[in-house]
C-alpha positions as CSV (number, residue, x, y, z in Angstrom):
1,X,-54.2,-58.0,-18.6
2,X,-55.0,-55.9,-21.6
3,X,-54.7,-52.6,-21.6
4,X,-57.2,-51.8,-24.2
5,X,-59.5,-54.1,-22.1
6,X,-58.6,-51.6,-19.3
7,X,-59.4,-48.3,-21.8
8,X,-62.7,-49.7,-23.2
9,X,-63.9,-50.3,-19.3
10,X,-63.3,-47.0,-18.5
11,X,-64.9,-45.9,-21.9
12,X,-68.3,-47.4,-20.1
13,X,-68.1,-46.1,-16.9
14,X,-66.8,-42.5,-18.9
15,X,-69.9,-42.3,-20.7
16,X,-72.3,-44.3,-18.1
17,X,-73.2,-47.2,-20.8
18,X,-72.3,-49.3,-23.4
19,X,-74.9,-47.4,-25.9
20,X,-73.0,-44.5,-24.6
21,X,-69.1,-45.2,-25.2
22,X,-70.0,-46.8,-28.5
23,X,-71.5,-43.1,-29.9
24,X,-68.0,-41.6,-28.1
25,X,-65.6,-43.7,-29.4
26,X,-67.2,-45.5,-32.2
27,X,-66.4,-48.3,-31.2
28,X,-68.8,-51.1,-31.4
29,X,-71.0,-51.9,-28.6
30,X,-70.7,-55.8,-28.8
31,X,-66.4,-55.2,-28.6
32,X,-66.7,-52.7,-25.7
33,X,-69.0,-55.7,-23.8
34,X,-66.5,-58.3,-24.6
35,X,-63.2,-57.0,-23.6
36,X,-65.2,-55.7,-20.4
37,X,-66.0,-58.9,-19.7
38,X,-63.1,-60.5,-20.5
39,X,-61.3,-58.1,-18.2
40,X,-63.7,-59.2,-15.1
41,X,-62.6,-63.1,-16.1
42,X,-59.0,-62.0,-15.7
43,X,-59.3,-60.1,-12.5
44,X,-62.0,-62.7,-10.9
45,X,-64.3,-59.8,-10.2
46,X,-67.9,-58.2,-11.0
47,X,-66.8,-54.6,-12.5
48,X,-70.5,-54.0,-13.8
49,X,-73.9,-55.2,-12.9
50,X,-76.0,-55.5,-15.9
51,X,-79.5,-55.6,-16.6
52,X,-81.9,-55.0,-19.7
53,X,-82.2,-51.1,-19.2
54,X,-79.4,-49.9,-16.3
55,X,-76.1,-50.6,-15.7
56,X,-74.2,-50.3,-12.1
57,X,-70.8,-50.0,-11.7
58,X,-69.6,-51.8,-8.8
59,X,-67.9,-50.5,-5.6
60,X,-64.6,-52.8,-6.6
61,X,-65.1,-51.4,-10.2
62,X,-65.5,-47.7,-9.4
63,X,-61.8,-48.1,-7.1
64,X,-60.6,-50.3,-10.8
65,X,-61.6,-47.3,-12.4
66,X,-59.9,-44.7,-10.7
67,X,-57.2,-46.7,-11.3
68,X,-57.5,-47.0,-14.7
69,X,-57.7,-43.1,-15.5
70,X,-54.5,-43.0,-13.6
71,X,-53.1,-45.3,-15.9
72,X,-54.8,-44.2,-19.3
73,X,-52.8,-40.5,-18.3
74,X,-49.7,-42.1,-17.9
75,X,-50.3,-43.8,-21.2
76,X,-51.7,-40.3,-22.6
77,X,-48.4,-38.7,-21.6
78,X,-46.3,-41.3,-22.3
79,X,-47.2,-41.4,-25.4
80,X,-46.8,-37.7,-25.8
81,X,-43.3,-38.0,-25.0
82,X,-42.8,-40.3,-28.2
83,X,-44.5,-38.7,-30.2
84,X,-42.5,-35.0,-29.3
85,X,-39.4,-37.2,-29.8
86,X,-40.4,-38.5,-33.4
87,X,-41.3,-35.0,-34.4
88,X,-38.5,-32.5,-32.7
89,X,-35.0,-32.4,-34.2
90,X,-32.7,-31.9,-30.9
91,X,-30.6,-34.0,-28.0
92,X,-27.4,-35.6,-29.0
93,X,-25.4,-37.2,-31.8
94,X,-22.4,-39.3,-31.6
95,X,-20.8,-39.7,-34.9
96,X,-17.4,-41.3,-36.1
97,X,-14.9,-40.4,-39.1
98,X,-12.4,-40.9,-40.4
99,X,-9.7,-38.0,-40.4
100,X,-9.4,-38.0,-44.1
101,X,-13.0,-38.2,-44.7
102,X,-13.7,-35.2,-42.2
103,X,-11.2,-33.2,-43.7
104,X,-13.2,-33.7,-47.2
105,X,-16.6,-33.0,-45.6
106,X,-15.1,-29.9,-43.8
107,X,-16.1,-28.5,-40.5
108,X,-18.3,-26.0,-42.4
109,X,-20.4,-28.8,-43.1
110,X,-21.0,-29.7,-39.7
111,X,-21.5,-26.0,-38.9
112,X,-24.1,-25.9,-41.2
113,X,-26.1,-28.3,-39.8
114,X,-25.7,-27.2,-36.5
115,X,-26.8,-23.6,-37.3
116,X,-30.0,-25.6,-39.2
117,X,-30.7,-27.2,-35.6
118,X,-30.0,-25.3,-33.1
119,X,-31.0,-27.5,-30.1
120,X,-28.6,-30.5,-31.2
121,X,-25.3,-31.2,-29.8
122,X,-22.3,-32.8,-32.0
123,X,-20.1,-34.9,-30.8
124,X,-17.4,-36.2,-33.9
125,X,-15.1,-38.4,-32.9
126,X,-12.5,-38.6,-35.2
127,X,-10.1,-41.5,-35.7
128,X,-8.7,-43.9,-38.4
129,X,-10.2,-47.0,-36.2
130,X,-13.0,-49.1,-36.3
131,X,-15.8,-48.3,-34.3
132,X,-18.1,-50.7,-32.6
133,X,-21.2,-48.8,-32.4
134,X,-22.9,-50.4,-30.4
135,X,-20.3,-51.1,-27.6
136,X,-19.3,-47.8,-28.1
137,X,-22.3,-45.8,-27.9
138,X,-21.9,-44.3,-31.4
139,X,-24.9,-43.0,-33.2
140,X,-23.4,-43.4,-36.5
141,X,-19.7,-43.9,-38.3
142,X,-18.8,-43.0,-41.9
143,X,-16.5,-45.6,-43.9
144,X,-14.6,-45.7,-47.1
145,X,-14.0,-49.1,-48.3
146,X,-13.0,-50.4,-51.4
147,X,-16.4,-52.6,-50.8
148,X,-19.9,-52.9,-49.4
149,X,-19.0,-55.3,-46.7
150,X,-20.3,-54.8,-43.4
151,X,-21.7,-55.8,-40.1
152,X,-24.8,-57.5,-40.6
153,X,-26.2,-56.2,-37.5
154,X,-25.5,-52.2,-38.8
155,X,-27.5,-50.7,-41.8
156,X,-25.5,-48.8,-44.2
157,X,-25.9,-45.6,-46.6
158,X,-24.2,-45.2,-49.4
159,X,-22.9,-41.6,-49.9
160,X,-20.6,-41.8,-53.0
161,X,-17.2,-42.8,-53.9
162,X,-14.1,-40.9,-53.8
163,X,-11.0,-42.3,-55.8
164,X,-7.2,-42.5,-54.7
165,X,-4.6,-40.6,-56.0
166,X,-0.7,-40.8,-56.1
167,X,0.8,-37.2,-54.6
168,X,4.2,-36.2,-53.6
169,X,5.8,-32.7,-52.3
170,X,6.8,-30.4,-55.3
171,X,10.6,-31.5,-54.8
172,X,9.3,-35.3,-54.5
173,X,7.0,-34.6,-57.8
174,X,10.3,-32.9,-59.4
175,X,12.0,-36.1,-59.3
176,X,8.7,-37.9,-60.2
177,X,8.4,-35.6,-63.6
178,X,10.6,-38.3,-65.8
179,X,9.1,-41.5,-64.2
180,X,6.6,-43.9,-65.6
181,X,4.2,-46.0,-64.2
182,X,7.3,-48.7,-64.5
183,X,10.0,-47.2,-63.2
184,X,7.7,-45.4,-59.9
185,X,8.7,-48.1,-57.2
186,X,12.6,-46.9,-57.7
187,X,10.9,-43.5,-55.6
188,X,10.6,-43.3,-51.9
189,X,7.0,-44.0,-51.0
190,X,4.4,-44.3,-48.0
191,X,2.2,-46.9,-47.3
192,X,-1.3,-46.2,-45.3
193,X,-1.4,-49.2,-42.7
194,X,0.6,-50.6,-40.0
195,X,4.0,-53.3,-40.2
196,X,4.1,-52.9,-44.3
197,X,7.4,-53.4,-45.4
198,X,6.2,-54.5,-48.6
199,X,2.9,-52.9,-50.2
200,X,1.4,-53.2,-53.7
201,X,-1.1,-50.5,-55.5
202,X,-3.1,-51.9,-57.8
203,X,-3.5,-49.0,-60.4
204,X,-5.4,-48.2,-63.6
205,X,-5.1,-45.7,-66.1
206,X,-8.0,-44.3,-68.3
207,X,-7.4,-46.8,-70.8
208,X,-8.4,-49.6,-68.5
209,X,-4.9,-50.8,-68.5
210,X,-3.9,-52.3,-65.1
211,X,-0.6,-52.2,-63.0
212,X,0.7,-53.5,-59.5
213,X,3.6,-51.3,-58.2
214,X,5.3,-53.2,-55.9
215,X,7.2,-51.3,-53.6
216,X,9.3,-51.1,-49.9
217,X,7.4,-48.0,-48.1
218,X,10.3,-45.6,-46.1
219,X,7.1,-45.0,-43.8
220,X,4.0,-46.5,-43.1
221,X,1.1,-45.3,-40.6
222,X,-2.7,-46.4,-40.1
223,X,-3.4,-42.5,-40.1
224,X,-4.3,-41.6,-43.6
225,X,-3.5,-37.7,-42.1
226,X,0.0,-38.6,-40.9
227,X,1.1,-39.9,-44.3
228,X,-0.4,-37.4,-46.0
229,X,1.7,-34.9,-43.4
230,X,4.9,-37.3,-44.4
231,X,4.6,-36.6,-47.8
232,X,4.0,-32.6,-47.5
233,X,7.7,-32.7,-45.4
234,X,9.2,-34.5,-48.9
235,X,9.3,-38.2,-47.4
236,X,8.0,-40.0,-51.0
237,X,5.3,-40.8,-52.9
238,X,1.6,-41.5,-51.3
239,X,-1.4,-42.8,-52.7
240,X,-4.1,-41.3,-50.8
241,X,-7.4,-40.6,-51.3
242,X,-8.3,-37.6,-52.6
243,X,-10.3,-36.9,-49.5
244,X,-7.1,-37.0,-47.0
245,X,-5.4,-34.1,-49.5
246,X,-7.8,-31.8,-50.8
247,X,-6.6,-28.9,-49.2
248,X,-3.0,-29.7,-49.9
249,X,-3.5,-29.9,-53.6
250,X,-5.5,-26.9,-53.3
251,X,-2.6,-25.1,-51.8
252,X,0.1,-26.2,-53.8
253,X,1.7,-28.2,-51.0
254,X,1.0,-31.7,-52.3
255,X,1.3,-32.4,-56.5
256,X,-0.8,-34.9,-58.1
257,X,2.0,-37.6,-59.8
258,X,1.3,-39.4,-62.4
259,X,-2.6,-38.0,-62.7
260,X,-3.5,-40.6,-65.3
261,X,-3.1,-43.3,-63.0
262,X,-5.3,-44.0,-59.9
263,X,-6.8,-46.9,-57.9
264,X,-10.3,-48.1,-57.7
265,X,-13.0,-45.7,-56.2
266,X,-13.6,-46.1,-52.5
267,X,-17.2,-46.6,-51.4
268,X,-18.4,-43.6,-48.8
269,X,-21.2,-44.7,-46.1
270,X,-22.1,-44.1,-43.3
271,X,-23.4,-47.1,-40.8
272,X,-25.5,-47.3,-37.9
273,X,-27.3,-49.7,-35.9
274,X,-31.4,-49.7,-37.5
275,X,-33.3,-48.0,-39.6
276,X,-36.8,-48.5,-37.3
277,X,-36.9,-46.2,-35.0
278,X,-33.8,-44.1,-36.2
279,X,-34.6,-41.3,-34.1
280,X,-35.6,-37.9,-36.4
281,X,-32.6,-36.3,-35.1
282,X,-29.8,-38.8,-36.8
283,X,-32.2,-39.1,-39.8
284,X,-31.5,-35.1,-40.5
285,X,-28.0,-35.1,-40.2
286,X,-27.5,-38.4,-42.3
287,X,-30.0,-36.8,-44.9
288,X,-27.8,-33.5,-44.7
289,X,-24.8,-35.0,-45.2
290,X,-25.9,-36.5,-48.1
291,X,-27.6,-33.9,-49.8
292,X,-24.2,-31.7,-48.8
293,X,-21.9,-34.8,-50.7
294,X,-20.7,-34.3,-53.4
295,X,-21.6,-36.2,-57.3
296,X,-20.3,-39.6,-57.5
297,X,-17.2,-38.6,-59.2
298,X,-15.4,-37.1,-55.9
299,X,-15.0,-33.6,-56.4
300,X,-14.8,-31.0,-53.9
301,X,-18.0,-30.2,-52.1
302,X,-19.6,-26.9,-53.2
């Protein structure tokens, strides 16, 4: 059964005629007759008894009507419903980041949104893992990866690109001040990921000139924020991104080592799981986010 069948039936009896309903609605006389009739094939019943000058609804299609009002405002409302949810900006958000990431996008950001909208609720679940969105029950995640491969099934943003940066602990950098790119693997050092008892960092200078440091990391951690913590207490050298030690650098904590050399830039995006029928309330914050990153070259957000 179609429901527009069902709305254009109604339409007749509405406006007592076909003559009638097509003035209301503008909709074509000859449409309104066919889809009533093809409504009375479909239920096996008269609805309306026709002749050249009067129409009669029948008993059976005055109780189909009553019915039919009933449903056209549930439709009405239902669809009143959708449409307040396409145009309001509130309800929930569950978002994942990494720790490094959110320290670089700063809880002021967030704030900031919040304050914009004051009828959604944040939820930012921050961890160094990999989030299945959809099993998960994430709204969104934001990624740095050294490339654009993804889930299929997920659409992705792109944000901007933040590079990686070799730091140390003033003493550590001390030590550091005589060494070359060469000569840096004969330093302690720390290694983001887990069981690496031997890493390499592929780094470049601003020359294009390339070179692979191969290295035996003292400590090692998937937690960007725990190596970065390792190397404020003196442990060794760190290649991090400049994301993870912002604030350290800023406060003196953490040295940049070797500042002409660095890796590749890591992509920033943020995934989720469609773009149709993104609800107006994730489109806002991913829209904010992005107008709140910072220029493609990494720098501290204003």
């Amino acid at each position: 059964m179609d429901l527009d069948d069902l709305r254009s039936f109604a339409q007749v009896v509405r406006h007592g005629g076909f003559s009638a309903a097509e003035r209301a609605t503008g909709e074509r006389k000859a449409k309104l007759s066919r889809r009533v009739a093809r409504l009375e094939q479909v239920l096996g019943v008269r609805l309306i008894e026709r002749s050249t000058r009067n129409l009669r609804v029948t008993d059976v299609g005055r109780e189909i009507y009553r019915q039919c009002e009933t449903i056209a405002e549930g439709i009405d409302a239902t669809q009143a419903i959708a449409a307040r949810a396409r145009s309001q900006i509130s309800g929930n958000l569950r978002i994942a980041c990494p720790p490094g990431l959110a320290r670089y996008l700063r809880t002021d950001v967030f704030a900031r949104f919040l304050l914009l909208y004051p009828d959604v609720h944040l939820e930012m679940h921050i961890s160094s893992q990999r989030i299945d969105l959809i099993q998960e029950r994430f709204d969104a995640a934001f990624r740095v990866d050294i490339d654009t491969v993804h889930d299929q099934a997920l659409t992705m943003h792109q944000l901007g690109r933040l590079d990686r940066i070799l730091v140390a602990a003033p003493a550590v950098a001390a030590q550091a001040a005589a060494t070359t790119i060469v000569s840096l693997a004969g330093l302690p050092t720390l290694s983001v990921g887990e069981h690496v008892e031997h890493d390499e960092w592929l780094l470049m200078n601003g020359q294009g000139r390339q070179h692979v440091v191969a290295h035996h990391p003292r400590f090692c951690s998937n937690d960007s924020a725990t190596v970065r913590d390792a190397a404020v207490a003196g442990l060794g050298v760190a290649l991090l991104s400049s994301a993870a030690c912002s604030v350290e650098l800023q406060q003196g904590r953490l040295v940049h080592v070797l500042p002409d050399w660095r890796t590749s830039e890591g992509i920033v995006h943020v995934l989720f799981t469609a773009r149709t029928g993104m609800s107006p309330t994730l489109r806002a914050f991913i829209d904010y986010v992005a107008e709140s990153f910072p220029s493609l070259t990494g720098g501290p957000l204003a």
